[in-house]
C-alpha positions in Angstrom: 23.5 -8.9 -2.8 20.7 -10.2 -4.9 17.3 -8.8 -4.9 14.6 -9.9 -5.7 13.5 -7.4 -8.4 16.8 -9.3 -10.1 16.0 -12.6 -9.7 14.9 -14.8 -12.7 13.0 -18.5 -13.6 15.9 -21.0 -13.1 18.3 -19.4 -10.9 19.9 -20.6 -8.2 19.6 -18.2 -4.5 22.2 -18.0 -2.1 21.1 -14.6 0.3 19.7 -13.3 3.0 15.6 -12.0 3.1 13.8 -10.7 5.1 10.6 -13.0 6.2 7.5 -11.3 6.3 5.2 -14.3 6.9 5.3 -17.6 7.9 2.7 -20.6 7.7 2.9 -23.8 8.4 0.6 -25.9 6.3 0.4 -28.9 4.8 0.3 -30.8 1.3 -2.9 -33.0 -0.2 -0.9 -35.7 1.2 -0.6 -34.7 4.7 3.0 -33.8 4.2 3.7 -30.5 6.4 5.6 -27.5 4.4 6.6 -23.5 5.0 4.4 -20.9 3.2 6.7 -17.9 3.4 6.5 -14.4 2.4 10.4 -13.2 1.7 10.9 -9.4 1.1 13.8 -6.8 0.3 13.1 -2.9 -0.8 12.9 -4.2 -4.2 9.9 -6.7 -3.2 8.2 -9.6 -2.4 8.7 -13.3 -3.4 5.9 -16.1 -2.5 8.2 -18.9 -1.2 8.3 -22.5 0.0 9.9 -24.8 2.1 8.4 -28.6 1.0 10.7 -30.7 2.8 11.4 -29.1 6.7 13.5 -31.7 8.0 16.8 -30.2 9.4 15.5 -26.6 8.8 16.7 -24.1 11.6 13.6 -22.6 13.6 12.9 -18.9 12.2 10.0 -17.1 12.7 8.4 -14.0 10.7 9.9 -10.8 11.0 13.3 -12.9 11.2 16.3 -11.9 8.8 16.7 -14.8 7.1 19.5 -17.2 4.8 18.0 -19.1 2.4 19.1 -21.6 -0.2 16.5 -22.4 -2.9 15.7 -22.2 -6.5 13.9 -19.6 -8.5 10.7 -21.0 -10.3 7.3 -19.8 -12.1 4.2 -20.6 -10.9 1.3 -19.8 -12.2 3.2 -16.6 -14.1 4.8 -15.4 -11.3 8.0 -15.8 -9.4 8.0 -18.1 -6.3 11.3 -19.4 -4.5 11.6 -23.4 -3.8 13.6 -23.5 -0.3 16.0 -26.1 -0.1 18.0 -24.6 3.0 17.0 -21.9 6.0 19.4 -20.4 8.8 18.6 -17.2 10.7 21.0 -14.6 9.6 23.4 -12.6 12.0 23.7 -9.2 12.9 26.1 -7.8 11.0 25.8 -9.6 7.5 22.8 -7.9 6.6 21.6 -4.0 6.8 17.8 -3.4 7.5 17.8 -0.9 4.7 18.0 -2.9 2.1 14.8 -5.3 3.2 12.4 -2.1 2.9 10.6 -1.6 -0.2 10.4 2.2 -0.9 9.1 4.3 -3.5 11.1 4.8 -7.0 10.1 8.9 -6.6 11.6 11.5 -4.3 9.7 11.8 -1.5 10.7 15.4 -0.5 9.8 16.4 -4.4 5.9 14.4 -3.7 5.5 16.4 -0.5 6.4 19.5 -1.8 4.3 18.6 -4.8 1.2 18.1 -1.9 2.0 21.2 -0.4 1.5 23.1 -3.5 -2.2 21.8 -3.4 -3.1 22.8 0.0 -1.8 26.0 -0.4 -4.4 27.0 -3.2 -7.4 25.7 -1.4 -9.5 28.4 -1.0 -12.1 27.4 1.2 -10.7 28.9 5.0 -11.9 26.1 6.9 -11.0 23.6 4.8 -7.5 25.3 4.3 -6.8 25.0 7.9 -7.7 21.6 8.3 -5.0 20.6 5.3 -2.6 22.7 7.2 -3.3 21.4 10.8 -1.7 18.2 9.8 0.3 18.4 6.9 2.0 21.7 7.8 1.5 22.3 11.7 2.0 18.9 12.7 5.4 17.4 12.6 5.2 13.9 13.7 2.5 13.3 11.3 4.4 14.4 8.8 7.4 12.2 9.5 5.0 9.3 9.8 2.8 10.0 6.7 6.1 10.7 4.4 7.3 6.9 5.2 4.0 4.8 5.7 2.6 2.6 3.3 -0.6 2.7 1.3 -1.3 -1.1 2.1 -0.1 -4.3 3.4 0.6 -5.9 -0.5 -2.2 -4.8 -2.7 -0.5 -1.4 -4.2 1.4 0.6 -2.8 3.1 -0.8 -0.3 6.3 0.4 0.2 7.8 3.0 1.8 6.4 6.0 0.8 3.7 4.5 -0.9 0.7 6.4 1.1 2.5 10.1 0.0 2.9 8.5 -3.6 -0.6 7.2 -3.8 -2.2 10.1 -2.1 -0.5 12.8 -4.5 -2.1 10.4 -7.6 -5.3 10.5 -6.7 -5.1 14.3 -5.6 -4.1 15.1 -9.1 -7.1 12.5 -10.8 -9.1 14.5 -8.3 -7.7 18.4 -9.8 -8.4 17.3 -13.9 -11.9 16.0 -12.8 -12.6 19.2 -11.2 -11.3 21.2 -14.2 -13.5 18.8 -16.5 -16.5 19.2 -14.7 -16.7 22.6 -13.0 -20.5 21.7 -11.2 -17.7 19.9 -9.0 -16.7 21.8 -5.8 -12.0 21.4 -6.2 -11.8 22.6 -2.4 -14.1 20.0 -0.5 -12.9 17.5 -3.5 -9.0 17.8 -3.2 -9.5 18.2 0.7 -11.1 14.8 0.7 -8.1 13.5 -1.1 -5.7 14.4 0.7 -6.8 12.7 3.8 -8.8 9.8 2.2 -6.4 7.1 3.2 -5.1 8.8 6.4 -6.7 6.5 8.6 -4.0 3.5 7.1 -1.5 5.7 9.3 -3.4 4.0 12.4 -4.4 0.7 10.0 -1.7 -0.8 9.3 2.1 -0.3 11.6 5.5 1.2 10.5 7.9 -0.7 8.5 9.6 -3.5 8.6 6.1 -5.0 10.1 3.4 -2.5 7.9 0.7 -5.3 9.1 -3.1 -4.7 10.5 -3.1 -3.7 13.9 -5.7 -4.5 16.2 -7.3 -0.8 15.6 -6.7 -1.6 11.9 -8.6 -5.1 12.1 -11.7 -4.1 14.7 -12.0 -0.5 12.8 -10.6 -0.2 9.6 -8.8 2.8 7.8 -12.3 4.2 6.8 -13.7 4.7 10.0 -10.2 5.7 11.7 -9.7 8.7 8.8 -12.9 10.2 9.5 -13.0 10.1 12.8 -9.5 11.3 12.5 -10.5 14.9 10.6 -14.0 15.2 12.5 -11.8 15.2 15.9 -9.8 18.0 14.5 -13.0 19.9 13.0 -13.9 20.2 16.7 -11.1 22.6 17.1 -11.1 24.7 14.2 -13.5 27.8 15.2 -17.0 27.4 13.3 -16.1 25.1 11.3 -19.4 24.6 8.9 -21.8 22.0 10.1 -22.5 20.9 6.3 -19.3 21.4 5.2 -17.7 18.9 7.9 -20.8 16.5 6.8 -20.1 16.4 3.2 -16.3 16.1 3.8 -16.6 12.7 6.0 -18.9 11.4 3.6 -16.5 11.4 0.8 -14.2 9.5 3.0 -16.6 6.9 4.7 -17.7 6.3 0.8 -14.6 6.4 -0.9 -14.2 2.1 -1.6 -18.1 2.8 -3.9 -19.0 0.0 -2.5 -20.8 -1.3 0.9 -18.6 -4.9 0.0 -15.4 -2.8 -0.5 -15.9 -1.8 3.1 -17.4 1.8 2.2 -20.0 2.5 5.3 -21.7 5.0 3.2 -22.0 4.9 -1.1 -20.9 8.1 -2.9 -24.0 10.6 -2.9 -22.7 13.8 -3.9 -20.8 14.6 -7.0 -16.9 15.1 -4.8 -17.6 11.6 -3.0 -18.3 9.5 -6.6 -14.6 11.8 -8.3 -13.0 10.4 -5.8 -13.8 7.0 -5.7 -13.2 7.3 -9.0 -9.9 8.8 -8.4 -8.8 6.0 -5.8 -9.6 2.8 -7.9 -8.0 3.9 -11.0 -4.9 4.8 -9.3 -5.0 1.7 -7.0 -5.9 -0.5 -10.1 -3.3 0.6 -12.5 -0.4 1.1 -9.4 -1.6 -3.1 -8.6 -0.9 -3.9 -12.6 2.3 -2.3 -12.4 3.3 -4.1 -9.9 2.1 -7.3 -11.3 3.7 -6.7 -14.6 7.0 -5.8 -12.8 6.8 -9.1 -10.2 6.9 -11.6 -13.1 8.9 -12.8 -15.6 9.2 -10.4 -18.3 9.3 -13.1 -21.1 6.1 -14.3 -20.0 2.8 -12.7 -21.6 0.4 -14.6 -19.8 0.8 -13.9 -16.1 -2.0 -16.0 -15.0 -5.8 -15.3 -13.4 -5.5 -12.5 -10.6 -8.4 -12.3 -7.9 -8.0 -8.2 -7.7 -8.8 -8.1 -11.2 -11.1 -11.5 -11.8 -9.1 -11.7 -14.7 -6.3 -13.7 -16.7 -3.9 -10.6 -17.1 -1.3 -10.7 -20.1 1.4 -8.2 -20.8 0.9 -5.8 -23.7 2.4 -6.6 -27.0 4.9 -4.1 -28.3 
């Protein structure tokens, strides 16, 4: 098998993808044509279908054969279709069409662990532990979800791997800057982006549910750890404030889709925290998408920005 982390400008694509999106649109000149979205664990490749005469019906979420060619457009990798059938049990193995994280998850959450355990705050302690020690099926689900649908992160694992980066961001500001309270700070870390557990579904989909689309992963995470405040006995009143606000403020920015801005010191580390690590994590991924011989990789909307690769 081919994937698509292997495939290069020019080649010619005889496999089986996953399809993770399908549109139907249509050319300047009215001509109709297949937008597609084709994924394996090594990643996701823009592809199109310009001429759908004699093309089998598929639909997203459908393991699919293609035929095509491998081109660059506009520095990055897209697929140009020239065949479609819907592949048959047996000549494919789910596995291989989830992206996953290149790090051991077992080493990551042990990693996590190790955080919670020197919290020193009792409250705060127990909350950590209430899910990521006491509660199994969160565990289970939190070790394999995804950070996002396709900005960063979003892979298997990716939410572990992306919360454990911004955790340890969070730790060297708080050894940098002592005025900066590590317990609430790391606390608010670790459960920043739990709401995305609710936000977005379990692989193969990982796509916006309805809670995810009407609520968001902002909302969902707070009202996540202020339900299970409720039950730890005198949990501080201030305490529980201050934690929530550093993850209803956590995007900076009301247009990020941040309720609140940061307005104590812990809420603005860790929005610091979360867009370095989601910003560099998105250029990796970039860099790695493309074709490695090409320096320019073209303007990128998440950056506002023409992005070229570094010159060694």
């Amino acid at each position: 098998m081919r994937y698509i982390g292997e495939l290069r400008e020019g080649e010619m694509v005889s496999e089986t993808f996953l399809c993770k999106s399908k549109q139907s649109q249509k050319t300047k000149a009215g001509k109709t044509y297949y937008s597609l979205m084709l994924q394996d664990k090594t990643g996701s490749l823009d592809s199109k279908v310009w001429d759908t005469a004699g093309i089998d019906h598929f639909e997203s979420m459908d393991y699919i054969h293609v035929d095509g060619q491998v081109v660059s457009f506009q520095g990055a990798l897209q697929l140009n279709i020239k065949r479609v059938r819907r592949s048959q049990e047996g000549e494919y193995d789910p596995a291989d069409f989830m992206p996953i994280t290149s790090k051991n998850i077992e080493e990551m959450f042990r990693e996590l662990i190790g955080f919670i355990q020197k919290i020193q705050e009792p409250h705060l302690k127990k909350l950590a532990e209430s899910f990521f020690v006491e509660d199994k099926d969160f565990i289970g689900r939190f070790k394999k979800h995804s950070a996002a649908k396709n900005v960063h992160h979003g892979f298997v694992g990716g939410l572990l791997e992306h919360t454990l980066s911004v955790i340890k961001l969070c730790e060297y500001y708080s050894l940098a800057y002592p005025v900066i309270n590590r317990d609430l700070l790391i606390t608010a870390a670790l459960f920043h982006d739990v709401g995305k557990m609710q936000e977005l579904s379990a692989f193969p989909e990982n796509d916006y549910t309805d809670e995810g689309q009407l609520l968001g992963h902002i909302f969902i995470g707070a009202e996540m750890i202020g339900n299970k405040m409720k039950m730890i006995p005198n949990f501080p009143k201030q305490l529980g404030i201050e934690l929530r606000h550093c993850i209803l403020s956590h995007h900076g920015e009301l247009e990020y889709g941040s309720p609140k801005k940061p307005a104590i010191m812990e809420a603005l580390a860790l929005n610091f925290a979360d867009n370095t690590d989601a910003k560099i994590q998105t250029m990796t991924e970039l860099l790695n998408s493309g074709d490695e011989k090409t320096e320019w990789l073209g303007y990128n909307r998440f950056f506002e920005s023409n992005m070229r690769r570094t010159t060694i």
